[in-house]
C-alpha positions as CSV (number, residue, x, y, z in Angstrom):
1,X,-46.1,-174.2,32.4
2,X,-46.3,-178.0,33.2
3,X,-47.0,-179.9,36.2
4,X,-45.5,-183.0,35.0
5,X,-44.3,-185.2,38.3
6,X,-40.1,-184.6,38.3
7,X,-37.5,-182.3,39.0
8,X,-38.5,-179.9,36.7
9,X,-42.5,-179.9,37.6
10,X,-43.6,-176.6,37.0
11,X,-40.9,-175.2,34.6
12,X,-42.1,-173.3,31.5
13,X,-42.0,-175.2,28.1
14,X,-42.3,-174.0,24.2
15,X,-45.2,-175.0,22.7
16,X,-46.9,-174.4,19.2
17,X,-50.5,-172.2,19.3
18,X,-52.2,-175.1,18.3
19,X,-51.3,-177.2,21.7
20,X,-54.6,-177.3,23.8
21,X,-54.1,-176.4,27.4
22,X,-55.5,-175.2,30.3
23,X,-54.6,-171.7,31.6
24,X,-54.2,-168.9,33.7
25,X,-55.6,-165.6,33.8
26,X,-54.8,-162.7,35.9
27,X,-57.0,-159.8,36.6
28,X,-55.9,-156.4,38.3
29,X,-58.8,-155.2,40.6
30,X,-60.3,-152.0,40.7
31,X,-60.3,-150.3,44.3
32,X,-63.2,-148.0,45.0
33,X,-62.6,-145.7,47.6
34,X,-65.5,-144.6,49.6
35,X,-65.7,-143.4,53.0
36,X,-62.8,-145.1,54.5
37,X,-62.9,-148.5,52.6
38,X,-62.4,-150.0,49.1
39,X,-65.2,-151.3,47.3
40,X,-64.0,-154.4,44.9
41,X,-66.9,-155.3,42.3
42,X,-65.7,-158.7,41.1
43,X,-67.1,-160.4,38.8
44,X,-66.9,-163.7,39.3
45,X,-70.3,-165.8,40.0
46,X,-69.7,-168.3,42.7
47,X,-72.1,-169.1,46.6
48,X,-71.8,-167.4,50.1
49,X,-69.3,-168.8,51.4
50,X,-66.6,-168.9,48.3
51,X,-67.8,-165.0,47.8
52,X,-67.2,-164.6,51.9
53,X,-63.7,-166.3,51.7
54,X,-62.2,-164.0,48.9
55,X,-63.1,-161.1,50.8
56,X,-61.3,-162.2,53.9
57,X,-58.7,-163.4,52.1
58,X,-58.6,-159.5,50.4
59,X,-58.4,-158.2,54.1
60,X,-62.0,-157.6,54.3
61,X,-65.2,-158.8,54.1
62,X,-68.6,-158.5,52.1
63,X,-70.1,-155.0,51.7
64,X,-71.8,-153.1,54.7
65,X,-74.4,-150.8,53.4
66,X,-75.4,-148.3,56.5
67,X,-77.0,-145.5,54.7
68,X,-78.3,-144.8,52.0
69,X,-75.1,-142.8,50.7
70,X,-73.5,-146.0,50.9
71,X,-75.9,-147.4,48.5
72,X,-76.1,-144.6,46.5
73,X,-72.3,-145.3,45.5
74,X,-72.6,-148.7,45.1
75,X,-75.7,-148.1,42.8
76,X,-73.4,-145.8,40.8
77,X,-70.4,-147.6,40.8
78,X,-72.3,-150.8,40.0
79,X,-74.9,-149.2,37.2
80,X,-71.1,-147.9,35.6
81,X,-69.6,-151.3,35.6
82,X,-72.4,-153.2,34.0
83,X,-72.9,-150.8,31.3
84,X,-68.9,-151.4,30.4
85,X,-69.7,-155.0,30.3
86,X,-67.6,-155.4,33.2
87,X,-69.8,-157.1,35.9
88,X,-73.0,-158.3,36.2
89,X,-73.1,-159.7,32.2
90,X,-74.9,-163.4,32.9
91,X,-76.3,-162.5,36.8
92,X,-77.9,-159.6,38.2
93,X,-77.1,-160.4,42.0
94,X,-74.4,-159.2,43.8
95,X,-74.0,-160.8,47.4
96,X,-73.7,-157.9,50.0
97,X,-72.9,-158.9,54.1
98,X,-76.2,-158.9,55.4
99,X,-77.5,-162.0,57.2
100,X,-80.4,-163.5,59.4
101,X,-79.6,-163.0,62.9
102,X,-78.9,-166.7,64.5
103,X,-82.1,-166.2,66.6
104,X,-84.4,-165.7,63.5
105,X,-85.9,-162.6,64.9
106,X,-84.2,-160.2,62.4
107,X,-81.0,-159.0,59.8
108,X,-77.7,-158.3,61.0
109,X,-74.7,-157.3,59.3
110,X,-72.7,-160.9,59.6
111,X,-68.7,-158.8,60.2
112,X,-70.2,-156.2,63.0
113,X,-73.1,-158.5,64.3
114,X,-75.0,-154.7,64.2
115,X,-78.7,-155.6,63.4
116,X,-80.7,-153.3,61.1
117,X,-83.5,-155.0,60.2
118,X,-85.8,-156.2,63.3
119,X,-88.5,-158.5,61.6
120,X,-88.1,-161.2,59.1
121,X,-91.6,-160.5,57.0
122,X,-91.2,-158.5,54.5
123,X,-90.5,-154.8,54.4
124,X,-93.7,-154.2,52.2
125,X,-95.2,-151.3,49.7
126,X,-94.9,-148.4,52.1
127,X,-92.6,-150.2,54.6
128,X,-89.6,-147.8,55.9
129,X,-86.5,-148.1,54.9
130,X,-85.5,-146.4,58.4
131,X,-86.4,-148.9,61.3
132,X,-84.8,-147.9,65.1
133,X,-82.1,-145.8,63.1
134,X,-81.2,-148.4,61.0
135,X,-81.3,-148.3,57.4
136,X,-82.6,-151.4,54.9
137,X,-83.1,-151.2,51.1
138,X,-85.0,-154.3,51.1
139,X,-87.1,-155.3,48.1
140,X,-90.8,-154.5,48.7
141,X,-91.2,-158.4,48.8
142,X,-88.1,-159.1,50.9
143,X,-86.5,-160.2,53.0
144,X,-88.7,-163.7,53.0
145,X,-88.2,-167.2,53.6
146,X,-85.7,-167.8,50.6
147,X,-82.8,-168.2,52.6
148,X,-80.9,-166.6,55.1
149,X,-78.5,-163.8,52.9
150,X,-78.4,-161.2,51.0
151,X,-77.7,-159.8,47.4
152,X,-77.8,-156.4,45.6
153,X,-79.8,-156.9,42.3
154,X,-80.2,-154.8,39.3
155,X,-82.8,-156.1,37.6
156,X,-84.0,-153.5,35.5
157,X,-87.4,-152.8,37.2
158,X,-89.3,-150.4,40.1
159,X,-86.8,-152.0,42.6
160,X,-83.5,-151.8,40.8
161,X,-80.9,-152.1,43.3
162,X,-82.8,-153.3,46.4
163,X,-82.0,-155.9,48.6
164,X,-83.0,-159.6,48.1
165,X,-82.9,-163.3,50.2
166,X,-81.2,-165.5,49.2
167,X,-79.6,-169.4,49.9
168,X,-76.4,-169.9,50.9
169,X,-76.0,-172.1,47.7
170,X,-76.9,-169.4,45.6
171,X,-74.5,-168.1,42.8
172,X,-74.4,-164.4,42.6
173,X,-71.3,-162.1,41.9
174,X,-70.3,-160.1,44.9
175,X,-68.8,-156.7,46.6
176,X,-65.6,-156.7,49.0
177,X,-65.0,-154.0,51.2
178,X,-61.9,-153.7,52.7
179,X,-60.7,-150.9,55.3
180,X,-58.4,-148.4,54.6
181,X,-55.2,-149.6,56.7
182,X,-54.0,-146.7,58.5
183,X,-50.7,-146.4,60.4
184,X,-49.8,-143.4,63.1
185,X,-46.6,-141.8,63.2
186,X,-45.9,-138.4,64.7
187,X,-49.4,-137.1,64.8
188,X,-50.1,-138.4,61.4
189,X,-51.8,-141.2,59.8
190,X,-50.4,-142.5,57.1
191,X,-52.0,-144.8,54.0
192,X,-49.6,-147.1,52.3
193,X,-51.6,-147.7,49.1
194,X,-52.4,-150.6,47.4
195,X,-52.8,-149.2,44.4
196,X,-50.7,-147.6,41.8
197,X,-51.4,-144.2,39.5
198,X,-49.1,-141.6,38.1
199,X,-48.0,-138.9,39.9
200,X,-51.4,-136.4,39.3
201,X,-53.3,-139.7,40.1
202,X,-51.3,-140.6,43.2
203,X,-51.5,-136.3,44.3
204,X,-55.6,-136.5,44.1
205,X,-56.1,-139.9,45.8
206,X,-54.3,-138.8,48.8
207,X,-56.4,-134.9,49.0
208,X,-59.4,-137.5,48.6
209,X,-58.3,-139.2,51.8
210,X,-57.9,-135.6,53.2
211,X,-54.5,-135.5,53.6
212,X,-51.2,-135.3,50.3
213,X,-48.4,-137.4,49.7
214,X,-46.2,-138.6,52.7
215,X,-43.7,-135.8,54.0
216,X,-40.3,-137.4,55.3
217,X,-38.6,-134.5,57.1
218,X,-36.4,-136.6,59.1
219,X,-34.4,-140.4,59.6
220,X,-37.3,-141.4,62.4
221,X,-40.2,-141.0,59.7
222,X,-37.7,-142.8,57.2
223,X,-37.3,-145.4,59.2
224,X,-41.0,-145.8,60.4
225,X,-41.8,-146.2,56.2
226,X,-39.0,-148.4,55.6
227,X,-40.5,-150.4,58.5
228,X,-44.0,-150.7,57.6
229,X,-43.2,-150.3,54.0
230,X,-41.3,-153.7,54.2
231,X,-43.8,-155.6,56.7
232,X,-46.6,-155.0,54.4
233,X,-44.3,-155.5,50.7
234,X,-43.4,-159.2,52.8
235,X,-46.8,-159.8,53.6
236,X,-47.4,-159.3,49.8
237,X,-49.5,-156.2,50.6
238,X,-48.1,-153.8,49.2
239,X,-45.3,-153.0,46.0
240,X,-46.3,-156.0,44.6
241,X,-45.8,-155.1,40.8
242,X,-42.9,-152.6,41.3
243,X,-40.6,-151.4,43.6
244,X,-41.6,-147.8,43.5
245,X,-44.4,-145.8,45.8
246,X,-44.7,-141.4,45.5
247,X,-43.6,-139.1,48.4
248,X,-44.6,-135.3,47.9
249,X,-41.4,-134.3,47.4
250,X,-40.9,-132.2,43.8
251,X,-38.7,-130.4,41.9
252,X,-39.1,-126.3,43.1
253,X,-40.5,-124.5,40.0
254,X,-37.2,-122.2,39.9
255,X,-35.5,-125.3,39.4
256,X,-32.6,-124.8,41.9
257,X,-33.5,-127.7,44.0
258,X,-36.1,-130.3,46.0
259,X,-39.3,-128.9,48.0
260,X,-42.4,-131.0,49.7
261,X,-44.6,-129.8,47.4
262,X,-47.5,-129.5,50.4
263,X,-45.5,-126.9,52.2
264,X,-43.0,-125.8,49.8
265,X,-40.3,-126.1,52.4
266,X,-37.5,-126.6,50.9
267,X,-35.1,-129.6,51.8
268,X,-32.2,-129.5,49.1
269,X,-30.6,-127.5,47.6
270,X,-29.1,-128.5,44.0
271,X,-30.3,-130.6,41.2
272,X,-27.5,-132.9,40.7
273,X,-27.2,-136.2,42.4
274,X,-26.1,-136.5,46.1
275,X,-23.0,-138.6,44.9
276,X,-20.6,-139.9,46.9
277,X,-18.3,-137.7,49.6
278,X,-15.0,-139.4,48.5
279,X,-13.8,-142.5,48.4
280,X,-10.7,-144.7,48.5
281,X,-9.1,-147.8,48.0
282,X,-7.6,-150.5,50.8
283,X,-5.9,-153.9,50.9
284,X,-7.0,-156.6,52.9
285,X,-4.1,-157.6,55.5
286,X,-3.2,-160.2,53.6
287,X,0.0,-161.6,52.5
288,X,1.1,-161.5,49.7
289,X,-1.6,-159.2,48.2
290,X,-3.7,-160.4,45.7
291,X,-5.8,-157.9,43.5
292,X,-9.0,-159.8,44.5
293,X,-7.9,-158.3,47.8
294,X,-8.9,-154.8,47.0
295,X,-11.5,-153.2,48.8
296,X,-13.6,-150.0,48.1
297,X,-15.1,-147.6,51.3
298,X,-17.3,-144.9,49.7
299,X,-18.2,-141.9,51.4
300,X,-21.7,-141.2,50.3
301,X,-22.8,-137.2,50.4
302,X,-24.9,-135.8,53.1
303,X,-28.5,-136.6,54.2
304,X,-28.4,-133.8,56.1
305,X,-28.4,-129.6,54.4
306,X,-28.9,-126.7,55.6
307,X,-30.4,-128.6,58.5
308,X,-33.0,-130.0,56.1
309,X,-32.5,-134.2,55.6
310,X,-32.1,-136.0,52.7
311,X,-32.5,-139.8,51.8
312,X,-31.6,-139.6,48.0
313,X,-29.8,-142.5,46.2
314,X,-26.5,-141.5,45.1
315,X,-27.2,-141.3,41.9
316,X,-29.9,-138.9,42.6
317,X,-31.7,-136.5,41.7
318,X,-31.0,-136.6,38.4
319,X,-32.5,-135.2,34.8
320,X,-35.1,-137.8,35.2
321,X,-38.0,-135.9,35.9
322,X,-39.0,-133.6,38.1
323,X,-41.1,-136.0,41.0
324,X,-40.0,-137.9,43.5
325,X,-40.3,-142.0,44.8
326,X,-39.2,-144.1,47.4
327,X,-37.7,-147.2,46.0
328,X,-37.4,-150.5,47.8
329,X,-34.7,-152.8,45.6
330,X,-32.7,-155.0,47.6
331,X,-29.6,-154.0,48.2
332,X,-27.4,-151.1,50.2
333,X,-29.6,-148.1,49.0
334,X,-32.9,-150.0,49.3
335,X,-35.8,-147.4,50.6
336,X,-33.7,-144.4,49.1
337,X,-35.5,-142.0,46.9
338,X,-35.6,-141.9,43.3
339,X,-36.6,-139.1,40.6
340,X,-39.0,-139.9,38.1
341,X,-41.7,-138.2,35.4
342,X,-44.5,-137.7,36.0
343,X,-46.3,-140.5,34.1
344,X,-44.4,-143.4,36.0
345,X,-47.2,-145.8,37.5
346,X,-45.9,-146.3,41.0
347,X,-47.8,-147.1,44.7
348,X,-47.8,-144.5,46.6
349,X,-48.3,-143.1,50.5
350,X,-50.7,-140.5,51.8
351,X,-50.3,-138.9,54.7
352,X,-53.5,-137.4,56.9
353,X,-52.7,-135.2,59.9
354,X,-54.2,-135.7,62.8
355,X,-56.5,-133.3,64.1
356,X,-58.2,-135.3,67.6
357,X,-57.8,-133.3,70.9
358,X,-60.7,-135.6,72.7
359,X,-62.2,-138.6,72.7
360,X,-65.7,-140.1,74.4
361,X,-67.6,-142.8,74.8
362,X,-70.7,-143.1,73.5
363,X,-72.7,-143.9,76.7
364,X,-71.4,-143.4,80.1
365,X,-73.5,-146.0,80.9
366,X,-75.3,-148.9,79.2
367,X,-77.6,-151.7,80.2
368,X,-76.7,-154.6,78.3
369,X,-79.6,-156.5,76.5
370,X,-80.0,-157.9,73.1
371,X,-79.7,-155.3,70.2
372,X,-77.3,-153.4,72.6
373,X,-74.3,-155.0,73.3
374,X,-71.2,-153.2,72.2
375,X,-69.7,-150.5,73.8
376,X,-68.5,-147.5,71.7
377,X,-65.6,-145.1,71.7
378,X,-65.3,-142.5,69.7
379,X,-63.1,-139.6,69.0
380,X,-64.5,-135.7,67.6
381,X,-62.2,-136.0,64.4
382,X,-59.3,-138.4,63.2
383,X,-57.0,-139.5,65.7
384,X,-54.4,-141.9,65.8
385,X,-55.5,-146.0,66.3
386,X,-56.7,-146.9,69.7
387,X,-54.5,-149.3,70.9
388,X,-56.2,-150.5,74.3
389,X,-59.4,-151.5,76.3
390,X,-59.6,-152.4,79.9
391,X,-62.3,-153.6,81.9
392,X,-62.1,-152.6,85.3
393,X,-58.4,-151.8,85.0
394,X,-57.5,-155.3,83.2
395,X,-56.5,-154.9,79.7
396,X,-58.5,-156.5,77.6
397,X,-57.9,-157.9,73.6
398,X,-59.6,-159.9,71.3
399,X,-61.1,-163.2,72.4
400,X,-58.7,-163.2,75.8
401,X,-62.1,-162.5,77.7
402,X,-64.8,-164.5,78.1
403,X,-66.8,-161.1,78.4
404,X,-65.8,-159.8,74.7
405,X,-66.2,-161.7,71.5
406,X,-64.8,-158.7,68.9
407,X,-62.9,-156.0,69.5
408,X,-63.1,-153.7,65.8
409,X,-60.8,-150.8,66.2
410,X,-60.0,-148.9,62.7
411,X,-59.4,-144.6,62.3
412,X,-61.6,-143.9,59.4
413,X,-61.2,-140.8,57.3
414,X,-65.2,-139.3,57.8
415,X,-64.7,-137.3,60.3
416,X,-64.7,-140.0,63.3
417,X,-62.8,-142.7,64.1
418,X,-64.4,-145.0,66.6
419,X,-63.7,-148.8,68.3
420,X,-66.1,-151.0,69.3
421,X,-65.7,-153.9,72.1
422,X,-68.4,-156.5,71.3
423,X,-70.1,-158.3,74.6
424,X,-70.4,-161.8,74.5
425,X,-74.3,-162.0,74.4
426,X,-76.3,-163.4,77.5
427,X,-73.7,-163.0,79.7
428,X,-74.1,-161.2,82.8
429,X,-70.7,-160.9,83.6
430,X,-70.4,-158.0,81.1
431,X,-70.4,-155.8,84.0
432,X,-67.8,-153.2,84.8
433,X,-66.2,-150.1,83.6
434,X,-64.7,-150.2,80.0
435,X,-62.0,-147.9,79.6
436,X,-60.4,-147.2,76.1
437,X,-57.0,-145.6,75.4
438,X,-55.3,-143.6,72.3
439,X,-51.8,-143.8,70.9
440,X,-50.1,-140.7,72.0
441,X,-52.4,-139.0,73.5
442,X,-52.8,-138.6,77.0
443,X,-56.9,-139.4,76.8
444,X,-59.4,-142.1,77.6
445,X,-62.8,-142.7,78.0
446,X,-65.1,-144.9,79.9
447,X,-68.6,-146.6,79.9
448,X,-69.9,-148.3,83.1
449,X,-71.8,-151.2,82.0
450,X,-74.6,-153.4,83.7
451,X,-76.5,-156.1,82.9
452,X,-80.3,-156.1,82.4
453,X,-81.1,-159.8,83.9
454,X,-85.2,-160.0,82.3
455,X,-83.1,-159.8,78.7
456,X,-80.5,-161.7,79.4
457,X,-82.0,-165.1,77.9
């Protein structure tokens, strides 16, 4: 590829394997998945603010480590990647997204401003690595005054794996985290995957997310995946490498037709393809008539059997395999679905039910000072995204209020989903009664909030 000045800057060009060039190298990355997020372990050695920038750039940020389950998979993950040679091979830091708070009186995490460590000196021999509920996995000599972040480290010694300062100028390797993006449809959340995997690997990723591959029983939930199927393959999010992504539906084992493989309901009912209903010829009104003039309408066959809808490409099902895609090529059957084996690599979409009947708040009321200033909303299981938050009766949304800095809503798949509204800090105008709301349910929950004036400064 040259970049020579012209017309044809940046075409490709022949060249002999002796030519010296620069180049270009393109490396797939490995998504983790652990409790709601992907982990990324990349490799590259670069400061704080480059590793910081490729995260958000990712759709996430540097890695939150709020228990120590957290960092026992990181440990894992990490200690499994560095004995393939795959990260950590010239530098044993990783930067994680803990930060000094911008009053020097402690450690927050720098993407939820929540602070866990509530000193500066450090955390010592016998120092806990629980303080006020929060957990730290500092370095017995850390955090001290060698600058104002955080890395991971594994060198190979007592305190492998703890938590070290560091400068901003620093070069270290570092871990993304990015959310799982969930969309809600129809009392389901559903996971369009950035990854791909054959069809067993596709099957087990979604039951890890606690839910299977995405049911489409009808034209709305078709048209809801063709909808945010497209927005995210535009935004270059998602079917990136091929056009294909796994639904649940399969083959039935008697081998007379198509089932969802999670509830073996059965939606058609032959093997063959759905074909076309008839078809036949016209002219344009034209005269005289020329052959270019001729014009086919086909009559596809039915998306709807027995009741049970369809959206197969007319040329499927066919002998090719016994599993089941949607397919997104351009053109009149785009987003129809496709048979395939079982070892075709393809994205694919999970679906997790919903299983919320209430949410709450965490406080009904809370005095604002510093170290508490968020409110919380939270459901008893998964529920569907909250949309909304109001402040007595105003809707509210990020940074339209000079009361709330960061509004972080996101249904994770741990049992709870939960938003937090950030208050801007030292403001005694957070007063009021904060009031969030659910998609499609008929539920809310509120926290009165006042302000604790002696803390306020």
């Amino acid at each position: 590829m040259g970049s020579n000045l012209g017309y044809y800057s940046w075409s490709w060009r022949s060249v002999s394997a002796s030519t010296v060039a620069h180049y270009i190298c393109q490396i797939t990355a490995i998504l983790e998945y652990y409790k709601g997020s992907y982990f990324i372990f990349v490799a590259q050695v670069v400061n704080h603010a480059d590793a910081k920038s490729t995260c958000v750039e990712l759709g996430g940020h540097l890695a939150i480590i709020p228990d120590a389950e957290t960092q026992t998979f990181i440990q894992t993950k990490g200690d499994a990647y560095k004995s393939e040679g795959k990260w950590m091979i010239t530098n044993n830091n990783a930067w994680i997204d803990a930060v000094k708070t911008s009053d020097g009186t402690g450690w927050e995490w720098s993407t939820t401003h929540d602070k866990f460590y509530f000193k500066t000196t450090q955390r010592g021999k016998s120092g806990p690595f629980m303080v006020n509920g929060k957990y730290n996995n500092w370095h017995i000599y850390n955090p001290n005054h060698k600058g104002d972040h955080a890395v991971t480290s594994s060198y190979p010694d007592a305190n492998v794996w703890r938590w070290r300062t560091a400068y901003a100028s620093s070069k270290a390797q570092y871990i993304c985290q990015v959310k799982v993006k969930l969309e809600y449809h129809n009392g389901n959340l559903f996971h369009f995957s950035p990854q791909t995997a054959n069809h067993a690997g596709a099957k087990l990723a979604c039951v890890e997310l606690g839910g299977h591959l995405a049911i489409i029983p009808d034209a709305e939930t078709q048209a809801f995946i063709q909808t945010k199927g497209a927005a995210y393959k535009k935004a270059a999010k998602w079917m990136i490498t091929n056009n294909h992504a796994y639904i649940d539906a399969v083959k039935t084992s008697d081998g007379t037709g198509w089932e969802w493989s999670t509830t073996h309901d059965k939606f058609y009912f032959k093997t063959t393809q759905r074909g076309y209903g008839e078809k036949y010829f016209y002219f344009k009104p034209q005269l005289p008539i020329p052959k270019a003039n001729t014009s086919t309408i086909l009559i596809t066959g039915p998306h709807i059997i027995n009741g049970k809808y369809n959206n197969w490409h007319i040329y499927r099902p066919n002998y090719i395999g016994n599993y089941a895609v949607i397919g997104s090529e351009l053109g009149h059957f785009s987003w129809s679905w496709q048979s395939v084996s079982a070892s075709t690599v393809a994205y694919y979409i999970c679906q997790i039910a919903v299983k919320s009947t209430k949410l709450f708040a965490s406080k009904s009321t809370l005095n604002v000072k510093y170290g508490e200033d968020f409110v919380l909303c939270s459901s008893n299981t998964n529920l569907g995204p909250l949309v909304s938050w109001r402040i007595n009766l105003q809707d509210v949304s990020t940074n339209t209020s000079e009361r709330v800095y960061q509004i972080i809503t996101q249904p994770t798949l741990d049992g709870i989903s939960t938003s937090r509204l950030y208050l801007t800090r030292g403001l005694h105008q957070n007063s009021g009664v904060y009031t969030c709301n659910a998609t499609s349910l008929d539920q809310s929950a509120a926290t009165t909030v006042t302000s604790m004036f002696n803390y306020l400064y």
